[in-house]
C-alpha positions in Angstrom: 93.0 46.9 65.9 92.2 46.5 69.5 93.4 50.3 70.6 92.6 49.9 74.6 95.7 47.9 75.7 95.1 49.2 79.3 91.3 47.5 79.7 91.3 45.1 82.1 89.3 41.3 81.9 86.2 41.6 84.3 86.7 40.1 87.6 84.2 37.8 89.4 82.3 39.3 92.1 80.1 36.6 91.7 81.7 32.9 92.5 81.2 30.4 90.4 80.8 27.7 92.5 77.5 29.8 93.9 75.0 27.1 93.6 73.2 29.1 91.2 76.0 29.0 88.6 77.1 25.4 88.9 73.5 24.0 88.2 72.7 26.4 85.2 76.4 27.8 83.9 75.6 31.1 84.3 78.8 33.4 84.0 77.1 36.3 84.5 78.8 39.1 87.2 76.0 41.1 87.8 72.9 40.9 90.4 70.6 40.2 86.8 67.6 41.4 85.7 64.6 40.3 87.6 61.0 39.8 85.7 59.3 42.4 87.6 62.2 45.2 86.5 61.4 43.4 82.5 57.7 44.2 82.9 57.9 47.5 84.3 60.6 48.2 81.1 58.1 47.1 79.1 55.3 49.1 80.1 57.0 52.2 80.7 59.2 51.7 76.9 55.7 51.0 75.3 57.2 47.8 73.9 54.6 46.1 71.4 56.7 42.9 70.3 59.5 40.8 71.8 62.1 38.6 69.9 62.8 35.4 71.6 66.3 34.9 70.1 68.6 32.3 69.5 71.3 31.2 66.5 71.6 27.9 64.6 74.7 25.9 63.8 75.6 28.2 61.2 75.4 31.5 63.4 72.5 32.7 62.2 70.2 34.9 64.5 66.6 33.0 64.5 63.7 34.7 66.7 60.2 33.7 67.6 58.2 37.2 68.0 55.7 37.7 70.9 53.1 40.1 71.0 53.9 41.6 74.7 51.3 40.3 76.6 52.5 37.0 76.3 56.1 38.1 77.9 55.1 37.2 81.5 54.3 33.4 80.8 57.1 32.9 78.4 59.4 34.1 80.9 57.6 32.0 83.7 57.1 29.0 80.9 59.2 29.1 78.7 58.3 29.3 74.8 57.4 26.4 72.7 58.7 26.4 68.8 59.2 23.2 66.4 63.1 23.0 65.4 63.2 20.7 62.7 63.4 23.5 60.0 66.4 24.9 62.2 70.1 24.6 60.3 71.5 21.3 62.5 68.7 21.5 64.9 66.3 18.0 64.5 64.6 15.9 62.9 61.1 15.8 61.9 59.7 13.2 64.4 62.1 15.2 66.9 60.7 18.7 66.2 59.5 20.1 69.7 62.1 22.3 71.4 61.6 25.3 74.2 63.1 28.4 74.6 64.0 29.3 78.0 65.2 32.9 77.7 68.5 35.1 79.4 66.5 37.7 81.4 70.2 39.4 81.5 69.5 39.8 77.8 67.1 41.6 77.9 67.4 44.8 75.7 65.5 47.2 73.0 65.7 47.6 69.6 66.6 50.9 69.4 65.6 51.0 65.6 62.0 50.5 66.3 61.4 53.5 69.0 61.0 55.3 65.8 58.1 52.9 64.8 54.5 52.1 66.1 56.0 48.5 66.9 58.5 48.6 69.6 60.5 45.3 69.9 62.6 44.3 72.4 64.4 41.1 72.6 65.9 38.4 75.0 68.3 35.7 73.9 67.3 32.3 75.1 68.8 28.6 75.4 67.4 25.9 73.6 65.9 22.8 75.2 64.5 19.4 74.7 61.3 18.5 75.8 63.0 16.2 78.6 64.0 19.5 80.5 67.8 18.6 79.3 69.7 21.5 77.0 69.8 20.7 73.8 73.1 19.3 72.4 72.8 21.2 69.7 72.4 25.1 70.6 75.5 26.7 69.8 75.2 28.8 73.3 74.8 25.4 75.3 78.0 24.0 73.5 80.1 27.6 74.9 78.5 27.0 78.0 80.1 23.4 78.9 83.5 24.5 77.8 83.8 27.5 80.0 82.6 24.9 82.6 85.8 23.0 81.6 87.5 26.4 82.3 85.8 26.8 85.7 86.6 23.1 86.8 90.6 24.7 86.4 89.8 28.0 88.1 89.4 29.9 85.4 86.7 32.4 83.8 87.6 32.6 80.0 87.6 35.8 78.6 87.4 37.4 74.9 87.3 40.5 73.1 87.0 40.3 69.2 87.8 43.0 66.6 84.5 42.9 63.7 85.5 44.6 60.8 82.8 45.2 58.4 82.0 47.2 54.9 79.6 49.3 54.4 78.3 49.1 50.3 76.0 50.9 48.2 72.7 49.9 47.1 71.8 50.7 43.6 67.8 49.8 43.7 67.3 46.5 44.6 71.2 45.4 43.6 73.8 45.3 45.6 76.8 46.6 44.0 80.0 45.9 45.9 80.7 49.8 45.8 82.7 50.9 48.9 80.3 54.1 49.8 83.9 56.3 50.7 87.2 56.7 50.0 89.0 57.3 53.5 92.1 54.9 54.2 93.1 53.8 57.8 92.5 56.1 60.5 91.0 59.0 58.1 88.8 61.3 59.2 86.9 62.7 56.5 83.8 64.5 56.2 81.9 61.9 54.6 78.7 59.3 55.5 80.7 56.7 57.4 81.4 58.9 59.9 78.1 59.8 61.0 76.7 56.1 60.6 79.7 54.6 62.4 78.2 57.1 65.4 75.1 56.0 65.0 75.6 52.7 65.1 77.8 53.1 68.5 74.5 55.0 69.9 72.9 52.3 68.8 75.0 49.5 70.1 75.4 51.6 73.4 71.7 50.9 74.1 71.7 47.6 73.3 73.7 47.5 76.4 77.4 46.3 74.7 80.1 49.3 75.4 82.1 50.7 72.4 85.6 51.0 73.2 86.5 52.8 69.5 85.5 53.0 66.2 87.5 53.8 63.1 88.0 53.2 59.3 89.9 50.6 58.8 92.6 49.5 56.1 91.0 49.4 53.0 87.9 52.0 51.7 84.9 50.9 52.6 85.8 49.0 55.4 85.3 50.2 58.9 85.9 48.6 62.5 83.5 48.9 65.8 85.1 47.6 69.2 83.5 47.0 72.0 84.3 45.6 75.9 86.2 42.9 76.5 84.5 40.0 78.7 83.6 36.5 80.0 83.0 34.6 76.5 79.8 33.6 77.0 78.7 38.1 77.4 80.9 38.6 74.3 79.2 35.9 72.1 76.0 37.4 72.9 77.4 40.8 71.8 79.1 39.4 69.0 75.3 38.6 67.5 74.0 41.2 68.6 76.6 43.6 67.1 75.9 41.9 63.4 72.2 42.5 63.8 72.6 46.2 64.9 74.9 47.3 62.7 73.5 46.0 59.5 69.9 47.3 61.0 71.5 51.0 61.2 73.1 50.7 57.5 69.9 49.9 56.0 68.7 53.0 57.4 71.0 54.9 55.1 70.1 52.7 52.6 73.0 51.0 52.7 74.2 47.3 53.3 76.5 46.3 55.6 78.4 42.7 55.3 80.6 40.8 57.4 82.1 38.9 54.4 85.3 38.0 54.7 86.8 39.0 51.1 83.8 40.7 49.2 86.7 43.1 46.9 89.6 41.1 45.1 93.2 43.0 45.7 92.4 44.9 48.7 92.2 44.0 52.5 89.4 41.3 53.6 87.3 41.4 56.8 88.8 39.7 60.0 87.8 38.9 63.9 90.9 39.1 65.5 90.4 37.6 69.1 92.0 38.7 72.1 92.0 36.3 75.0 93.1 36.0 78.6 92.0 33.6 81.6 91.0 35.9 84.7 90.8 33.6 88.5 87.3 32.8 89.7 88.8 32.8 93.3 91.0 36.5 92.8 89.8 38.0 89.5 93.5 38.3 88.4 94.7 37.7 85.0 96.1 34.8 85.0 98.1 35.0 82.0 100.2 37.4 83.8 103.5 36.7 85.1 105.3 39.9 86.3 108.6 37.3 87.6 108.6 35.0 84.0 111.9 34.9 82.4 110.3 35.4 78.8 110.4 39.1 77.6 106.6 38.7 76.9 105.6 38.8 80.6 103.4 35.7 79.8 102.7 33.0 83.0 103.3 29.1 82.2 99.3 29.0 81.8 99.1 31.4 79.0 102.3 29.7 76.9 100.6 26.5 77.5 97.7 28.1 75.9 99.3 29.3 73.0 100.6 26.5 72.5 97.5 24.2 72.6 96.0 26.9 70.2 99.1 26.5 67.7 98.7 22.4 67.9 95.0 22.6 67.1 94.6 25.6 64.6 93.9 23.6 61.8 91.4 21.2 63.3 90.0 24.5 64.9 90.2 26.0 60.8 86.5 25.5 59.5 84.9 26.4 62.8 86.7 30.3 62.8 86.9 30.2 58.7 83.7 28.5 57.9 83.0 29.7 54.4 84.3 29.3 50.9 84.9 33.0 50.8 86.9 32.8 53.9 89.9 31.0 52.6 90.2 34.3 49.4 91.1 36.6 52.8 93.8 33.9 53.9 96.3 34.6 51.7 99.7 36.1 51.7 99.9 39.9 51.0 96.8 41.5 53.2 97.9 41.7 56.5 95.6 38.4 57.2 98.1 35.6 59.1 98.9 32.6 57.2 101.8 31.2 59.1 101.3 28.8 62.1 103.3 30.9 64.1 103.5 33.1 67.5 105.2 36.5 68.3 105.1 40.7 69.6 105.6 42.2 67.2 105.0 40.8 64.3 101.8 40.9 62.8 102.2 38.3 60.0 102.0 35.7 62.4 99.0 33.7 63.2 98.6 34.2 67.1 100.1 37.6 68.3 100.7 39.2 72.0 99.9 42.8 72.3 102.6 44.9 73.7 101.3 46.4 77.3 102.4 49.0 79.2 104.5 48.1 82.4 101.8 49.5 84.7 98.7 48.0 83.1 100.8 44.6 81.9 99.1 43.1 85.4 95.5 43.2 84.3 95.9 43.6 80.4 98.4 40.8 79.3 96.4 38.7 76.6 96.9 36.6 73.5 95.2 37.7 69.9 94.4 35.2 67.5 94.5 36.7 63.8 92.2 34.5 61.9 89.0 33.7 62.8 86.7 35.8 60.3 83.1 37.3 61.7 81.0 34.5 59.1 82.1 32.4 62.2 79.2 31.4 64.8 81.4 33.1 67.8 80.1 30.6 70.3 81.3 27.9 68.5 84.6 29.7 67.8 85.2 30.6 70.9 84.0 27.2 72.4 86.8 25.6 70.1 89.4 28.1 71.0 89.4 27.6 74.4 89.3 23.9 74.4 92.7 23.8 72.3 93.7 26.5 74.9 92.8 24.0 77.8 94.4 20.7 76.4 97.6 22.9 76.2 97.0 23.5 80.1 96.5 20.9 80.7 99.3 18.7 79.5 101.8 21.4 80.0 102.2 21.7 76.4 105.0 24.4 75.6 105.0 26.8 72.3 107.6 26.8 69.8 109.8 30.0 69.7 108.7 33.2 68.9 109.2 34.7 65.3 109.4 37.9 64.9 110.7 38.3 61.5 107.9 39.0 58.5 107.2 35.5 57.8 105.5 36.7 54.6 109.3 38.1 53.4 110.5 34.2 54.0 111.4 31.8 51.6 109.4 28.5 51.6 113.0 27.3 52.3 113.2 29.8 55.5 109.7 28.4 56.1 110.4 25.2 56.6 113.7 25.5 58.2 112.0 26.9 61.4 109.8 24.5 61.0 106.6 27.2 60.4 103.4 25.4 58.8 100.5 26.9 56.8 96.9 27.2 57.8 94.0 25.1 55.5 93.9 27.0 51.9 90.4 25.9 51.1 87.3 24.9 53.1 87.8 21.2 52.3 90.9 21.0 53.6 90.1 22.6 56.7 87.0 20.1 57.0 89.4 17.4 56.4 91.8 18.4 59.4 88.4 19.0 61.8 87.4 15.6 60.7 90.5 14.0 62.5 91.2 16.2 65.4 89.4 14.6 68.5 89.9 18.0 70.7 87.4 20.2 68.8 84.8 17.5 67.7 84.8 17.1 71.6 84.3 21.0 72.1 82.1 20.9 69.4 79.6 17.7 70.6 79.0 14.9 67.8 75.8 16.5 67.5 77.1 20.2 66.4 79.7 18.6 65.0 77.7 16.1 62.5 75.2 18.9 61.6 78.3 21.6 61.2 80.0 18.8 58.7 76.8 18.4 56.6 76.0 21.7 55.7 80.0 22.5 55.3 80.3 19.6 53.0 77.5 20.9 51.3 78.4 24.6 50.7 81.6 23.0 49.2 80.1 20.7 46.5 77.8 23.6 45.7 80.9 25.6 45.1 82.8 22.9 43.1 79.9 22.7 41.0 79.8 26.2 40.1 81.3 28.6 37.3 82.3 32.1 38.2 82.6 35.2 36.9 86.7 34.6 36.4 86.7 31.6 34.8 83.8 32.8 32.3 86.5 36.1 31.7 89.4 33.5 31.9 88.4 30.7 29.8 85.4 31.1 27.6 86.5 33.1 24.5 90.2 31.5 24.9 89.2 28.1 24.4 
């Protein structure tokens, strides 16, 4: 759920077309962090260590660690660090990469205050040797789409819903025991309470604002939100958000996991993704249309949107549902969408619109996208989202009607009568539709792209190849 309908998308107080931002992409609407305020930070937090940070192609958080005497000249220098061991980074003869770190990013682990060794951390853009970016970092990729936007007037803005589940350890097992038995909403005197607190204290000093926190749907499974904002901000959070929380569980000796079904027959774990455009010349939303004839209150621009989204979901599949596991969540029956379809109120379809208040609708109209999982590497997600988003825009693309019946009640006669389409039911299928659709390879780069296929390819026949547990209970004494 994403319970503060009334939050509005930032505005722009800085324009984009500020020299600063059009030679380096910056999207940042804040005066920044300057190295003198980092060292003083430093000295006066006792910081021992610092993580320079970055992800792979895969979304995984990677960090070089710095004893803190070496901050000032990696920040004035840069950080040197071989990348051919790096998932889809290069090759061996191509190894030497730099890390030129986000000083915006800056921020301390509050886990280690506790400890002898506190580490703070900056997340840093990867480059080639050449002084170019490199083709293949994931936040380089997010960073010349929303220049795409910018080139249209638009900041593109994002604010995803991480579900998670929280699971006992039992020694050095991990037993996919929910640790409570709360239901949606609940508030019960139990564990999750007081470590869903913690980790919004947590996440709070880490610099990323919780909007809510609650159990979600099934037991077990909990739900952290935090502020919507400029794409770029939120797939920093997004990152970040993983590594805290599953930092704070294993306090309690617990695990936590983003997986997206971990438990057969019960809800699986989602990233729902609300989206809006906001003007780099006003700040307004510009999917708002107070004087549109639709009931939704939606402008030309965010229809077009939708309906670039809806034409590209299932080239766009693998990148927001890149595991095998992913595809055991997408199916009928768990309140995960399915259906290529758009609507209000109904929750079964695929890309939703969030009903708004009539005094808020203004700053707070957006579009949700219901199935992107959090195993997805959010700047590549949302790198592909908004590029489907933008080819709608820009050829004027219009969405099909609304449905607003339960798609999952219909008929596969219904179903193809209004002419409603399935998303990819397996990982090689969704590979197979990425393979052909020229929109997201583009978003993607053929370099991300290539190195994404690979290890996707990979994961599959590694999965084909094995046996599980259900066919062992399934198959082996029957036959």
């Amino acid at each position: 759920m994403y319970p503060t309908s009334t939050q509005a998308p930032p505005s722009a107080t800085v324009p984009l077309t500020d020299s600063r931002h059009a030679h380096d992409y910056s999207f940042k609407k804040k005066a920044g962090l300057t190295k003198q305020q980092i060292l003083e930070m430093v000295a006066r937090e006792g910081v021992r260590y610092i993580n320079m940070q970055f992800v792979d192609i895969l979304g995984m958080a990677k960090a070089i660690t710095l004893p803190v005497h070496k901050l000032e000249n990696a920040i004035d220098n840069n950080v040197w660090f071989d990348g051919s061991s790096i998932e889809g980074f290069t090759r061996i003869q191509e190894s030497d990469m730099y890390l030129k770190p986000d000083l915006d990013t800056f921020a301390i682990l509050p886990w280690t205050r506790e400890r002898k060794d506190v580490t703070a951390r900056m997340i840093c853009d990867v480059y080639k040797p050449s002084g170019e970016p490199f083709e293949g970092c994931p936040r380089g990729v997010l960073k010349r789409q929303m220049e795409e936007a910018r080139k249209l007037g638009y900041i593109f803005n994002t604010g995803p819903e991480l579900e998670f589940f929280l699971f006992k350890k039992n020694g050095k097992e991990l037993n996919p025991l929910p640790n409570d038995k709360a239901g949606y909403f609940d508030q019960t005197n139990d564990l999750a309470i007081e470590i869903r607190n913690d980790m919004s204290f947590a996440l709070d000093e880490m610099g990323i604002e919780v909007e809510a926190l609650h159990h979600e749907v099934a037991i077990g499974q909990h739900e952290i939100n935090f502020k919507y904002g400029d794409a770029l901000s939120v797939a920093d959070n997004a990152i970040t958000f993983r590594m805290v929380l599953k930092a704070i569980a294993a306090k309690y000796d617990l695990h936590a996991t983003f997986m997206p079904k971990p438990i057969a027959g019960i809800n699986g774990t989602g990233m729902h993704v609300h989206q809006s455009f906001s003007s780099i010349e006003t700040g307004a939303n510009v999917f708002y249309d107070g004087s549109a004839s639709n009931k939704y209150g939606l402008s030309k621009t965010a229809l077009s949107f939708i309906a670039g989204q809806l034409l590209h979901i299932k080239g766009m599949n693998a990148v927001l549902n890149p595991t095998v596991n992913s595809y055991k969540r997408l199916v009928p029956g768990y309140e995960a969408p399915v259906y290529i379809a758009w609507a209000q109120t109904n929750r079964s379809a695929l890309i939703r619109v969030p009903h708004i208040s009539a005094s808020s609708a203004a700053v707070a109209t957006r579009c949700e996208l219901r199935n992107p999982d959090p195993t997805a590497n959010p700047y590549l997600a949302f790198s592909v989202m908004l590029a489907a988003g933008l080819d709608g825009v820009r050829k004027g693309l219009e969405p099909p009607a609304p449905v607003e019946e339960d798609i999952y009640e219909f008929t596969d006669e219904k179903a193809r009568e209004v002419g409603i389409k399935c998303l990819a039911d397996s990982l090689k299928q969704a590979l197979l539709s990425m393979e052909k659709n020229d929109v997201v390879r583009g978003a993607l780069g053929e370099h991300v792209y290539g190195a994404f296929m690979r290890a996707k390819n990979d994961e599959w026949r590694r999965y084909k190849a094995a046996v599980s547990r259900w066919e062992i209970e399934e198959y082996l004494e029957r036959y």
